[in-house]
PyMOL Python script that loads the backbone (N, CA, C, O; Angstrom):
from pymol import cmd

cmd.read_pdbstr("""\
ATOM      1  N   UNK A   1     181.423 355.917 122.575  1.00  0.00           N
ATOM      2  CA  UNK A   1     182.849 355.729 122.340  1.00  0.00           C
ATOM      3  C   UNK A   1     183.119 354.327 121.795  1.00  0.00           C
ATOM      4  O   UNK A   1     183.900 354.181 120.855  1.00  0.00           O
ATOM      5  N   UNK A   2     182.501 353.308 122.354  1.00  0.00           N
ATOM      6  CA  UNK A   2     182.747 351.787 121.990  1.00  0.00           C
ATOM      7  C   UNK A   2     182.262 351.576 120.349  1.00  0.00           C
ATOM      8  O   UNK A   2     182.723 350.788 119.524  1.00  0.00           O
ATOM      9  N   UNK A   3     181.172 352.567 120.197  1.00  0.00           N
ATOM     10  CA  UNK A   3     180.799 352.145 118.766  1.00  0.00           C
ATOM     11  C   UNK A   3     181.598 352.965 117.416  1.00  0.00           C
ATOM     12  O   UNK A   3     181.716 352.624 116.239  1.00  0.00           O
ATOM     13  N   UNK A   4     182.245 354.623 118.424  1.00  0.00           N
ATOM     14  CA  UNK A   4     183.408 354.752 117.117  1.00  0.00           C
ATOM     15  C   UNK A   4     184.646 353.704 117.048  1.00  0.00           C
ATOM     16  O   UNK A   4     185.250 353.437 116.008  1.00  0.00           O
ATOM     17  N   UNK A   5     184.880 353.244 118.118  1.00  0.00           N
ATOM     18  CA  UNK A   5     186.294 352.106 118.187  1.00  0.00           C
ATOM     19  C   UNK A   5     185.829 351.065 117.170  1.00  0.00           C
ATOM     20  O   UNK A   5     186.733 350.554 116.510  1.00  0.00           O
ATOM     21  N   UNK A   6     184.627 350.674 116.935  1.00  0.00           N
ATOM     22  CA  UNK A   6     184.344 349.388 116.601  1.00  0.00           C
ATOM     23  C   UNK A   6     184.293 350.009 114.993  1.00  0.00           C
ATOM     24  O   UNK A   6     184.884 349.515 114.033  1.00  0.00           O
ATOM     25  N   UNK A   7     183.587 350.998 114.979  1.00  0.00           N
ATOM     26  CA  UNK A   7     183.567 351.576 113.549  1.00  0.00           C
ATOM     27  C   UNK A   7     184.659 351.293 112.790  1.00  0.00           C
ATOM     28  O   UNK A   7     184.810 350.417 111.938  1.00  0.00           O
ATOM     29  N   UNK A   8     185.583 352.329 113.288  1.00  0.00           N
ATOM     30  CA  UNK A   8     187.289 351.868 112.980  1.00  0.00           C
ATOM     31  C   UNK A   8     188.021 351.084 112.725  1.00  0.00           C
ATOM     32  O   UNK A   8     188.769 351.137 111.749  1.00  0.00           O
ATOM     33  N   UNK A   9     187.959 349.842 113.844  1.00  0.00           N
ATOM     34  CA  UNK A   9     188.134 348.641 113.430  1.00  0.00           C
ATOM     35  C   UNK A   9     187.556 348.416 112.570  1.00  0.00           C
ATOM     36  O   UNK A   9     188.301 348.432 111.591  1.00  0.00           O
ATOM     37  N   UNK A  10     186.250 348.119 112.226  1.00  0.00           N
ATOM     38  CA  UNK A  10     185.803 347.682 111.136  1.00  0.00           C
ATOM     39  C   UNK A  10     186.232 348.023 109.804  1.00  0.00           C
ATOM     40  O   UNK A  10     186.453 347.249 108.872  1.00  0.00           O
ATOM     41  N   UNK A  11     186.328 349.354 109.832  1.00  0.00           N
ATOM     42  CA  UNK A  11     186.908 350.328 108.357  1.00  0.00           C
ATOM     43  C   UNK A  11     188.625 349.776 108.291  1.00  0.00           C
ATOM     44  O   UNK A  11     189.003 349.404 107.180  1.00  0.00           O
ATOM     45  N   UNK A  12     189.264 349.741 109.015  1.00  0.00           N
ATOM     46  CA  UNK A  12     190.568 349.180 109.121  1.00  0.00           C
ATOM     47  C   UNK A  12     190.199 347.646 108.740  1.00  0.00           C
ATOM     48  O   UNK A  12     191.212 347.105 108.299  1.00  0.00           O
ATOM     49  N   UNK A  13     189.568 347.146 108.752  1.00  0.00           N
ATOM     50  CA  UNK A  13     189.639 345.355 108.708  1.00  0.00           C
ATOM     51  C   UNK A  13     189.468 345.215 107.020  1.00  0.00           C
ATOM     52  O   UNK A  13     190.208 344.605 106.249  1.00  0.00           O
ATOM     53  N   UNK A  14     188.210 346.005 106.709  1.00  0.00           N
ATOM     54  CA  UNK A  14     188.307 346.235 105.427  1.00  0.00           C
ATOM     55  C   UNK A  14     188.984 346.875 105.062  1.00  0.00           C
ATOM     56  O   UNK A  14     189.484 346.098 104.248  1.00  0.00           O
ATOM     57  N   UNK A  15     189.472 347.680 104.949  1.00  0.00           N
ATOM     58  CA  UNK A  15     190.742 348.659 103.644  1.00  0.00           C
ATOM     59  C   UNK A  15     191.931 347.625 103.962  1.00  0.00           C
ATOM     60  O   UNK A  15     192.502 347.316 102.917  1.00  0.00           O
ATOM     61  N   UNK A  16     192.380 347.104 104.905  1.00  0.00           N
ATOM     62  CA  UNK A  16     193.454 346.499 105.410  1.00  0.00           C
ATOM     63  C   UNK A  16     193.586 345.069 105.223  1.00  0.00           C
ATOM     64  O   UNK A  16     194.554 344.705 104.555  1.00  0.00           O
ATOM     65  N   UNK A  17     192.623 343.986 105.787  1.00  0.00           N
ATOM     66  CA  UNK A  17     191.682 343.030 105.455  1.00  0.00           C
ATOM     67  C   UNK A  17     193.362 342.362 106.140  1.00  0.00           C
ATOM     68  O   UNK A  17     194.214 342.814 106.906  1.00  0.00           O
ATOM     69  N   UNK A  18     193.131 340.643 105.088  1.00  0.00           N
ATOM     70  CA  UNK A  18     194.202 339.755 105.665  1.00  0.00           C
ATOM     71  C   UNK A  18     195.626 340.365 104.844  1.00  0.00           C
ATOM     72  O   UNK A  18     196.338 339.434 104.464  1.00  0.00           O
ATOM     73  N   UNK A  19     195.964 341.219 104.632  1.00  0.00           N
ATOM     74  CA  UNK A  19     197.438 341.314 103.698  1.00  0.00           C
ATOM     75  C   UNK A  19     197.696 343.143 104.044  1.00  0.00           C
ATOM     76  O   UNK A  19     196.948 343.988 103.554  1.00  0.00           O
ATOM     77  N   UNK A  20     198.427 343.361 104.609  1.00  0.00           N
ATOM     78  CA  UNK A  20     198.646 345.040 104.858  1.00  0.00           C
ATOM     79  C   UNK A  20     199.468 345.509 103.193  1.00  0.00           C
ATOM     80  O   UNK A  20     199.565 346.682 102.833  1.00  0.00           O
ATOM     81  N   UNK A  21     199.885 344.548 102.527  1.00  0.00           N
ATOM     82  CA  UNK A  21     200.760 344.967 101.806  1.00  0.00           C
ATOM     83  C   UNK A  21     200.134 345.280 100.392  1.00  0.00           C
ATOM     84  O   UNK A  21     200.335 346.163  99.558  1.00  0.00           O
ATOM     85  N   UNK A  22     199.373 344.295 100.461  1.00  0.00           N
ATOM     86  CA  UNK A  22     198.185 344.897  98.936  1.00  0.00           C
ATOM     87  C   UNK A  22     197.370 346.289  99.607  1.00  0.00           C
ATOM     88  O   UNK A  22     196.818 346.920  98.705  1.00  0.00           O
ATOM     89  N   UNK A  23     197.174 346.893 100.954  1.00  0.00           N
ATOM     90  CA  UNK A  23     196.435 348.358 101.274  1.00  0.00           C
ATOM     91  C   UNK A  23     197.571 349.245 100.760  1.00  0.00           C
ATOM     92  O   UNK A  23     197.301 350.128  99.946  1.00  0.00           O
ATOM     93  N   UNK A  24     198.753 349.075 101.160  1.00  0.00           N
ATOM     94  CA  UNK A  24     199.869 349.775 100.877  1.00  0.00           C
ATOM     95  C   UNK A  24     200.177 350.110  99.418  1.00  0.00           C
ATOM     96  O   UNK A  24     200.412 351.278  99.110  1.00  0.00           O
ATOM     97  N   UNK A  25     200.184 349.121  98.495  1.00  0.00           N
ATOM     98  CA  UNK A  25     200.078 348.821  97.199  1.00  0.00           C
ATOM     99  C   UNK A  25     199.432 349.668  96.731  1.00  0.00           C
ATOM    100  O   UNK A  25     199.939 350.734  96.383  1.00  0.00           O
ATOM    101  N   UNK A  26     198.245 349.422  96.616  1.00  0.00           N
ATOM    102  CA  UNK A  26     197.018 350.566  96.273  1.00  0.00           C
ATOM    103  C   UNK A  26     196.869 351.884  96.543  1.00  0.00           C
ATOM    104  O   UNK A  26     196.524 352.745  95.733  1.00  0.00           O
ATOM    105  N   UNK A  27     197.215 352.083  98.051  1.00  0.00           N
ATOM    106  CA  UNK A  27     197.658 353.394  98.807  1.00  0.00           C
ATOM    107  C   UNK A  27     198.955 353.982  97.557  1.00  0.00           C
ATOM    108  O   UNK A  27     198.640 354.849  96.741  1.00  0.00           O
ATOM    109  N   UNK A  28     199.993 353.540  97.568  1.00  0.00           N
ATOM    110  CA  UNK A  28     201.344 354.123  96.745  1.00  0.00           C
ATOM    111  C   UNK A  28     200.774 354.064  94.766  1.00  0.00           C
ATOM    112  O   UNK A  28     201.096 354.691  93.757  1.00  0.00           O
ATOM    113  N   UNK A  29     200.139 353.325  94.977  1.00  0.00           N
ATOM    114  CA  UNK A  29     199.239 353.528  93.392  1.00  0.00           C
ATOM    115  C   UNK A  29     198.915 354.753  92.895  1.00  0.00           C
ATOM    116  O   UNK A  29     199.233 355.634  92.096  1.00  0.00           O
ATOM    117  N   UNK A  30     198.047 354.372  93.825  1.00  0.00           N
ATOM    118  CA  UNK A  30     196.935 355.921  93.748  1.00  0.00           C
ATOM    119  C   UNK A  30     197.796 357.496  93.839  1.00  0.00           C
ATOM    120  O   UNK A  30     197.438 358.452  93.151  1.00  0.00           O
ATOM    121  N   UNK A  31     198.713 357.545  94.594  1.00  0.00           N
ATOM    122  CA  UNK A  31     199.554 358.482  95.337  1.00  0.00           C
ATOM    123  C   UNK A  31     200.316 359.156  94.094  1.00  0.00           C
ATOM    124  O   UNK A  31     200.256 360.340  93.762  1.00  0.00           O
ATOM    125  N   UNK A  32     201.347 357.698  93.232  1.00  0.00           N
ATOM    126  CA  UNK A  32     201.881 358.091  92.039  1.00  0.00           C
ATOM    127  C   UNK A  32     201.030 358.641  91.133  1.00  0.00           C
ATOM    128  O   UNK A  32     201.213 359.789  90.727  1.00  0.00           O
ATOM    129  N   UNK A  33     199.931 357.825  90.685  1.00  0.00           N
ATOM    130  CA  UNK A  33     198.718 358.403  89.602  1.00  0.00           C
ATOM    131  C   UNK A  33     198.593 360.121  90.029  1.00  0.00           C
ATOM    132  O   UNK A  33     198.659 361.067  89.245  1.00  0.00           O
ATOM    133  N   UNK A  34     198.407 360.167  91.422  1.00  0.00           N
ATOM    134  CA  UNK A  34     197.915 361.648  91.457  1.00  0.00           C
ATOM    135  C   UNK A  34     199.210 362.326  91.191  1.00  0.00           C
ATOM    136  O   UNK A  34     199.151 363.248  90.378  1.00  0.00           O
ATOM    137  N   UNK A  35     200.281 362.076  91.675  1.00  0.00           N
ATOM    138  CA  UNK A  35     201.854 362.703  90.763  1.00  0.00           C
ATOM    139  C   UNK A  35     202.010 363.157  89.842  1.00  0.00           C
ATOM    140  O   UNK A  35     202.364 364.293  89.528  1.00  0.00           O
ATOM    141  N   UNK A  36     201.758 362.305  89.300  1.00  0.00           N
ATOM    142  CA  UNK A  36     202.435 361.976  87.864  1.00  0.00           C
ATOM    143  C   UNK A  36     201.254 362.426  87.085  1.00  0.00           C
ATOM    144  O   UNK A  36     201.492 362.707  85.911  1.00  0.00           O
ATOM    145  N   UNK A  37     199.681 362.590  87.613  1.00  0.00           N
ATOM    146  CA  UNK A  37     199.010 363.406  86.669  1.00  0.00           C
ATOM    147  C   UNK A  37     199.250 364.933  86.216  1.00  0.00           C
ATOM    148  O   UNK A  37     198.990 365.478  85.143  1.00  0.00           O
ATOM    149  N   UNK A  38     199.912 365.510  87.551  1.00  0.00           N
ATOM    150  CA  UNK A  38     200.310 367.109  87.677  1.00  0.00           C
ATOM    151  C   UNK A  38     201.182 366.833  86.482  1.00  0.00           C
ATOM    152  O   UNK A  38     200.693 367.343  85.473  1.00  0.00           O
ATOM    153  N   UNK A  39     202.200 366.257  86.282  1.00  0.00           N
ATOM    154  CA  UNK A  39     203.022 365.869  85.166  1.00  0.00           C
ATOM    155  C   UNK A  39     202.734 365.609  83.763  1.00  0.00           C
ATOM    156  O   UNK A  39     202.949 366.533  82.980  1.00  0.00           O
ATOM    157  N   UNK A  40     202.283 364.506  83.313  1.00  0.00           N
ATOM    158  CA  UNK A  40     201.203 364.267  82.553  1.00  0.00           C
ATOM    159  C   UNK A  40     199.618 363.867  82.377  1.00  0.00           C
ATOM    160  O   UNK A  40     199.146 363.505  83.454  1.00  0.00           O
ATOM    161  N   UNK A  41     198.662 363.841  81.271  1.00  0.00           N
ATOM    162  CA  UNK A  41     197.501 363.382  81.194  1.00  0.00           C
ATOM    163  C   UNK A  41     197.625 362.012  80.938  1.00  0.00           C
ATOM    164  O   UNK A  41     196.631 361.608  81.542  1.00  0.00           O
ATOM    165  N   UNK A  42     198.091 361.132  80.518  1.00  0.00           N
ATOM    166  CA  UNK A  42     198.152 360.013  80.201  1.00  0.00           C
ATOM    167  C   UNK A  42     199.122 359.036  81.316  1.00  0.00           C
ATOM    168  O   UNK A  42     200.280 358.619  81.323  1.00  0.00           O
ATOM    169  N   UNK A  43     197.739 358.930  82.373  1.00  0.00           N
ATOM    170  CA  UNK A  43     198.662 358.105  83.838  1.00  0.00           C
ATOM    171  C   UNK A  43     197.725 357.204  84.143  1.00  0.00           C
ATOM    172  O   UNK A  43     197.611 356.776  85.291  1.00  0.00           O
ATOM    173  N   UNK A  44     196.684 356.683  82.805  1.00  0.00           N
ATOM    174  CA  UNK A  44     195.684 355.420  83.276  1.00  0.00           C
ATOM    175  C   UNK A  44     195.857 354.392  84.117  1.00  0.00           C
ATOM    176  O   UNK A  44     195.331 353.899  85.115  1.00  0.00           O
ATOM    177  N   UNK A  45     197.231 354.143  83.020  1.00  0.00           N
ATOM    178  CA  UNK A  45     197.592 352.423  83.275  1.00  0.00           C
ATOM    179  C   UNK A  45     198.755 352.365  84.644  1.00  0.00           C
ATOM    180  O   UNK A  45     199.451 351.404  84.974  1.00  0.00           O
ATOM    181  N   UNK A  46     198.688 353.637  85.235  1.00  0.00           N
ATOM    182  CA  UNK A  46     200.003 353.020  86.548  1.00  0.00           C
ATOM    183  C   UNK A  46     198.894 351.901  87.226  1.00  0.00           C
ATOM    184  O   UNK A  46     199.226 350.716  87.229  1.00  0.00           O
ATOM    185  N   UNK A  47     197.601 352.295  87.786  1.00  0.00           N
ATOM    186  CA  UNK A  47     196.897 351.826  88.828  1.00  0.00           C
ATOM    187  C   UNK A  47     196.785 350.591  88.246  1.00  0.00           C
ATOM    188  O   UNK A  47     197.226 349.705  88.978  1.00  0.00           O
ATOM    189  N   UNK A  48     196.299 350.162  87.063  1.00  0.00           N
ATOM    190  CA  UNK A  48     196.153 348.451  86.915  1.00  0.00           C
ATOM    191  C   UNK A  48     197.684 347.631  86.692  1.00  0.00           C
ATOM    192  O   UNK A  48     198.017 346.469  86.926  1.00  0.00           O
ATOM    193  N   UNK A  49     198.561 349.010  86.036  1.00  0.00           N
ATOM    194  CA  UNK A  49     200.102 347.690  86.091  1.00  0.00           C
ATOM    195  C   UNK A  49     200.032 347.401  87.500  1.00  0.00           C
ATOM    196  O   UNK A  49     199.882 346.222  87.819  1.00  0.00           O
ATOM    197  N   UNK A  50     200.179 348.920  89.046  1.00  0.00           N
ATOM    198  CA  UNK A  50     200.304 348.668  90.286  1.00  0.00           C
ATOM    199  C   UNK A  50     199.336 347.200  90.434  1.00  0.00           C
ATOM    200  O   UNK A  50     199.861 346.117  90.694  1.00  0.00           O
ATOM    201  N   UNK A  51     198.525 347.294  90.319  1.00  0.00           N
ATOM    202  CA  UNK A  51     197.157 346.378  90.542  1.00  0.00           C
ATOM    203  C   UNK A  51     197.500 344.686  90.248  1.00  0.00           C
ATOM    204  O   UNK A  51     197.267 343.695  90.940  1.00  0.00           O
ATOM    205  N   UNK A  52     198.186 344.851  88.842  1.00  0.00           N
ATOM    206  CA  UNK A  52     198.596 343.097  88.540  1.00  0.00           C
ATOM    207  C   UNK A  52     200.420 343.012  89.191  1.00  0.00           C
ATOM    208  O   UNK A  52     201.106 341.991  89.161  1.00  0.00           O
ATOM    209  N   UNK A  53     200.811 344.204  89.667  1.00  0.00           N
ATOM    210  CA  UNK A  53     202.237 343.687  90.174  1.00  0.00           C
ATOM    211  C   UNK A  53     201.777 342.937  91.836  1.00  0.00           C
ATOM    212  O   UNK A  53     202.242 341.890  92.289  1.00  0.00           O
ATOM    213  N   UNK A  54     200.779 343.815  92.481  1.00  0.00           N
ATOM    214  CA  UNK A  54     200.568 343.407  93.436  1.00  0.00           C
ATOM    215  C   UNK A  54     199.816 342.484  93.835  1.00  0.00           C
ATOM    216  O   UNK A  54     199.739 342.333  95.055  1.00  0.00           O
ATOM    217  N   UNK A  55     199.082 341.640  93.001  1.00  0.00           N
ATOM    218  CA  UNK A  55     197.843 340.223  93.068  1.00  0.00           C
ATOM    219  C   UNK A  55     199.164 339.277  93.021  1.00  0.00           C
ATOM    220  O   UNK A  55     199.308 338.234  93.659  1.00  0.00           O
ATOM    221  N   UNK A  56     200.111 339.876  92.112  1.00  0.00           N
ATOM    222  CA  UNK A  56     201.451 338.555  91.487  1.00  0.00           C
ATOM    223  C   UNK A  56     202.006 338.265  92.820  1.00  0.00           C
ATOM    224  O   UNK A  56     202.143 337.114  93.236  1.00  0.00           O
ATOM    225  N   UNK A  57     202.429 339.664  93.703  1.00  0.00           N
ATOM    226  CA  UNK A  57     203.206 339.584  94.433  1.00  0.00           C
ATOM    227  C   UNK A  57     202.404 338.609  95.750  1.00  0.00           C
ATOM    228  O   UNK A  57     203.118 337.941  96.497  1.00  0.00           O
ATOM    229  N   UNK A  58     201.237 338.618  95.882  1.00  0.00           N
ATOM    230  CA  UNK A  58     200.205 338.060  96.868  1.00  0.00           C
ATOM    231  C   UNK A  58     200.056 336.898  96.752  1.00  0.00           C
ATOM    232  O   UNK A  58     199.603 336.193  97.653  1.00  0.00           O
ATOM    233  N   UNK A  59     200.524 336.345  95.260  1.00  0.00           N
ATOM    234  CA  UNK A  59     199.690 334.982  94.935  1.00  0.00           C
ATOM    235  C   UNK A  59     201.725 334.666  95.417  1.00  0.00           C
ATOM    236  O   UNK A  59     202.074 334.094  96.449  1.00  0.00           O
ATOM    237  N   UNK A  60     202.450 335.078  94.625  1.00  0.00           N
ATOM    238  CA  UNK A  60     203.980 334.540  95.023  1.00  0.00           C
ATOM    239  C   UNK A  60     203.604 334.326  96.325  1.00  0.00           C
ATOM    240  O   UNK A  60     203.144 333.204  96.534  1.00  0.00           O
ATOM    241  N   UNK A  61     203.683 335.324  97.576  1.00  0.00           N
ATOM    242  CA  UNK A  61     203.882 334.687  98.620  1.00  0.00           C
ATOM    243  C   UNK A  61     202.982 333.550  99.486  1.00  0.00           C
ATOM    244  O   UNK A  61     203.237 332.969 100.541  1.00  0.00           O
ATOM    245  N   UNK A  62     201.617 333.473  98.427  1.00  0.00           N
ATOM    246  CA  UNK A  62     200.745 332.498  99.262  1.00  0.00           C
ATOM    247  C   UNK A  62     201.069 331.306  98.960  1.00  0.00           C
ATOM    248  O   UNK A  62     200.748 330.371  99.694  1.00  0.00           O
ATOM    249  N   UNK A  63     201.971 331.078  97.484  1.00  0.00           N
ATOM    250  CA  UNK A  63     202.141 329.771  97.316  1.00  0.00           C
ATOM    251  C   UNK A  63     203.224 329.347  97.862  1.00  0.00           C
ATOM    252  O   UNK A  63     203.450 328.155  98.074  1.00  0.00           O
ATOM    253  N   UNK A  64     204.363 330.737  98.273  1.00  0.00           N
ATOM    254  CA  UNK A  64     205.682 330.009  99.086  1.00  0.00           C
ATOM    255  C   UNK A  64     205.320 329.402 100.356  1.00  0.00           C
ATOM    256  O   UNK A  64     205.875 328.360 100.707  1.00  0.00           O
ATOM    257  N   UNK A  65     204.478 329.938 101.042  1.00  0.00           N
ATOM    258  CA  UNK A  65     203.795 329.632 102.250  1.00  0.00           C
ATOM    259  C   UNK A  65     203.145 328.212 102.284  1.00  0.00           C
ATOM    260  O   UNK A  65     202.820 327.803 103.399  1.00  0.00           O
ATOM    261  N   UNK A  66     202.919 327.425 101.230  1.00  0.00           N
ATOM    262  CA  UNK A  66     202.194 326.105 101.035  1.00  0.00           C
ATOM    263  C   UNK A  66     203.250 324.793 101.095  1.00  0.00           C
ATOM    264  O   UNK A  66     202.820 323.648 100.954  1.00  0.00           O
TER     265      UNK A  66
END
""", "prot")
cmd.dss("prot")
cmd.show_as("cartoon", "prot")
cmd.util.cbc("prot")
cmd.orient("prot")
């Protein structure tokens, strides 16, 4: 039992790491891409616009924090 808890944690520390909001990011990325593919074929670029809105949004709040 102690070593699935620890597993978990571990898998949570990584996907999650120091910022819940870039897992979330990526999580709602991915989510739209699969949407919006039923919709159209041409849904490359949501995941890297998602991808540079959310590094922007990470680096904004690390530098307000300084």
């Amino acid at each position: 039992m102690r070593a699935i808890r620890a597993a978990a944690l571990g898998a949570w520390e990584f996907v999650v790491g120091d910022d819940w909001r870039i897992a979330l990011g990526v999580a709602a990325a991915l989510a739209i891409t699969a949407l919006a593919a039923d919709a159209t074929s041409s849904v490359w670029w949501i995941v890297p616009a998602a991808t540079a809105l959310v590094l922007a949004g990470s680096l904004w709040r690390a530098a307000r924090r300084r």
